[in-house]
N, C-alpha and C positions, 0 to 999 in steps of 0.2 A: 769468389762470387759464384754460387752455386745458384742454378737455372733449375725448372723446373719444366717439361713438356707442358704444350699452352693447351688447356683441354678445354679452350672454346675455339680452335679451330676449325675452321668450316669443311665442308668435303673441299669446296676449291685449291685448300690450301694445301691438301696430302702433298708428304712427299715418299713417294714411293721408291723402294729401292732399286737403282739403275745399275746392272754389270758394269763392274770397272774393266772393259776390255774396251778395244780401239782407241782410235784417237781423240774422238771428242769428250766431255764433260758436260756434263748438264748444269749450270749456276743455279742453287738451293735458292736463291733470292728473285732474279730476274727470268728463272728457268730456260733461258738462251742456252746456247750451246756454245762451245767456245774448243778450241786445242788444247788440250793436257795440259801442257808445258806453261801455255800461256797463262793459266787462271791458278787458283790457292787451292792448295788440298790441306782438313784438318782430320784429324781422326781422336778417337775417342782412347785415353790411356784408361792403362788396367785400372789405374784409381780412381775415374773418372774424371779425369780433369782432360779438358780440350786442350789439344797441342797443334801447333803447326807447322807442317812435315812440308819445310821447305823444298824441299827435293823432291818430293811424291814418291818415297822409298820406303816407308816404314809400314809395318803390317796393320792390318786391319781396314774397315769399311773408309774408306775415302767421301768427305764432304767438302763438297767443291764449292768455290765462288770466283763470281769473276774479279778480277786482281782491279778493283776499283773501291777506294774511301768510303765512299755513300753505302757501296751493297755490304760492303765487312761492317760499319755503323748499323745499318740495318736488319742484318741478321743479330747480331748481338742486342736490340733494340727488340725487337719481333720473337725472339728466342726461337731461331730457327733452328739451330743445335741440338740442345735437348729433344727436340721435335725430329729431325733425322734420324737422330739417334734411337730413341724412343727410351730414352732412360736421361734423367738427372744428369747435367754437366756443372763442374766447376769452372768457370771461365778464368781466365787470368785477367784480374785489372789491366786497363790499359791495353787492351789487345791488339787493338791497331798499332799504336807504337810499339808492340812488341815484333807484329809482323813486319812493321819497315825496318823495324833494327834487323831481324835476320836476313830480310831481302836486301839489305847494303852490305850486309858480311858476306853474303853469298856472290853482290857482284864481284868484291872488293876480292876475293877470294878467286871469283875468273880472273881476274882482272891481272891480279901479282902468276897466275899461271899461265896467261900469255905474254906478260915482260918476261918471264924465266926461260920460256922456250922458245922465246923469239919471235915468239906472232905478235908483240906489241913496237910501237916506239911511239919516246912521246916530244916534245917538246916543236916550238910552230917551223922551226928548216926542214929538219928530221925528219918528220911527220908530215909534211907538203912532199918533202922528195919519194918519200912512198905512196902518195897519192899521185905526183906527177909519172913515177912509173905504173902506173894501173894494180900497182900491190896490195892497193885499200881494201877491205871489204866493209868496215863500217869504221866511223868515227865518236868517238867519244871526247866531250868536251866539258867545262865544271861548267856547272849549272849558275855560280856566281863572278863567272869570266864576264869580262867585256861586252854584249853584243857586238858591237860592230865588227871586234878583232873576231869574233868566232865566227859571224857570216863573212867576213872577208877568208878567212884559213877556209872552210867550207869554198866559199867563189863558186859557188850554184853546181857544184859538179852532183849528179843523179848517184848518191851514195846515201846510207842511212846513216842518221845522226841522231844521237842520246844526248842529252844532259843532265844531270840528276844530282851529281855526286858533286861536291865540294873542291877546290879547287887545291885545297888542304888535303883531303881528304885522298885526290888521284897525285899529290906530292909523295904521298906515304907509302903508296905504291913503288912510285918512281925514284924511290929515294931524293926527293927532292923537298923542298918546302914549300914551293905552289907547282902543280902543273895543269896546262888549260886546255893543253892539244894532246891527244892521243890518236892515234891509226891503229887498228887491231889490222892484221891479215887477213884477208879473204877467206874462208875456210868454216870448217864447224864452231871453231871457238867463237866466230865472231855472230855467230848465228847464235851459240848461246848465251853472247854477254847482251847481245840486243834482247832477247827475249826477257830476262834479268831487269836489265835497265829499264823495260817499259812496266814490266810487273809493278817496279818501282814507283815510277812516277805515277802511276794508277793507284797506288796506296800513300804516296807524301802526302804527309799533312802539309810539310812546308816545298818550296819548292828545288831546297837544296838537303841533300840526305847525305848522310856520312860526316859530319863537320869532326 
């Protein structure tokens, strides 16, 4: 799907080029400001075709949005791309679904690197007795678990909790065939699987990702 910059843009709309240095980002869309980490960076390939540089690693001019359905709908709606860019983009059909596919491989991917080194455990004893010694630092649960059992395993303790991912989905992980409770460890990983998981659920179509 090749874009074309919208040359009835009005001066309101410029989007001027912002140094990609520090911490914030500026949303192409909502022009808010947001954390690096937190929002979507795409950049423009040699062939022109728009890619999305899940990680925020890959070279060239960085265009950022905020990791929400509506605003990625809406730039590819508004042709806000091409317009950043200032040159012709090929978009990829489906782009939102392509961005939540890589944003679930990408948590799924934290995810199996804290079972392997140990900053995970999952299943609802396990994973309460790491919570009961203070070892928690966030909670991760299938997004098509139980309610109740998941606010009872949670039991109001002041910890951050995700849902997102399929209960099938953190089985595959865990080598298991469903799993509903997980504990990461307190730590950096767990700082970056939440940031992940919320990316996430600000770009689900549905409200369960990874099935």
């Amino acid at each position: 799907m090749a874009t074309q910059p919208d040359p009835q843009t009005s001066p309101g709309e410029a989007l001027p080029d912002e140094p990609e240095q520090g911490p914030l980002r500026r949303c192409l869309v909502t022009r808010t400001q947001g954390r690096r980490e937190e929002m979507l960076r795409f950049v423009a390939a040699p062939d022109g075709t728009l890619v999305f540089d899940t990680g925020a690693t890959l070279p060239g001019r960085g265009m950022w949005l905020s990791a929400n359905a509506d605003v990625l709908d809406s730039a590819v709606r508004r042709g806000v791309f091409p317009r950043a860019a200032r040159a012709p983009l090929k978009l990829p059909e489906h782009l939102r679904t392509q961005v939540e596919a890589a944003l679930a491989r990408r948590l799924i991917d934290l995810l199996g690197l804290a079972r392997r080194s140990g900053a995970a455990i999952s299943g609802f004893e396990k994973a309460r007795e790491w919570l009961n010694a203070g070892k928690g630092g966030l909670i991760v649960q299938a997004a098509d678990g139980s309610a109740e059992e998941r606010a009872r395993f949670v039991g109001g303790r002041a910890i951050p909790c995700v849902a997102v991912l399929s209960a099938a989905a953190l089985g595959k992980v865990f080598g298991r065939e469903h799993t509903v409770h997980v504990v990461i460890a307190d730590g950096r990983l767990a700082r970056m699987i939440e940031i992940e998981a919320r990316r996430l659920l600000g770009v689900a179509k549905d409200c369960v990702s990874g099935q």
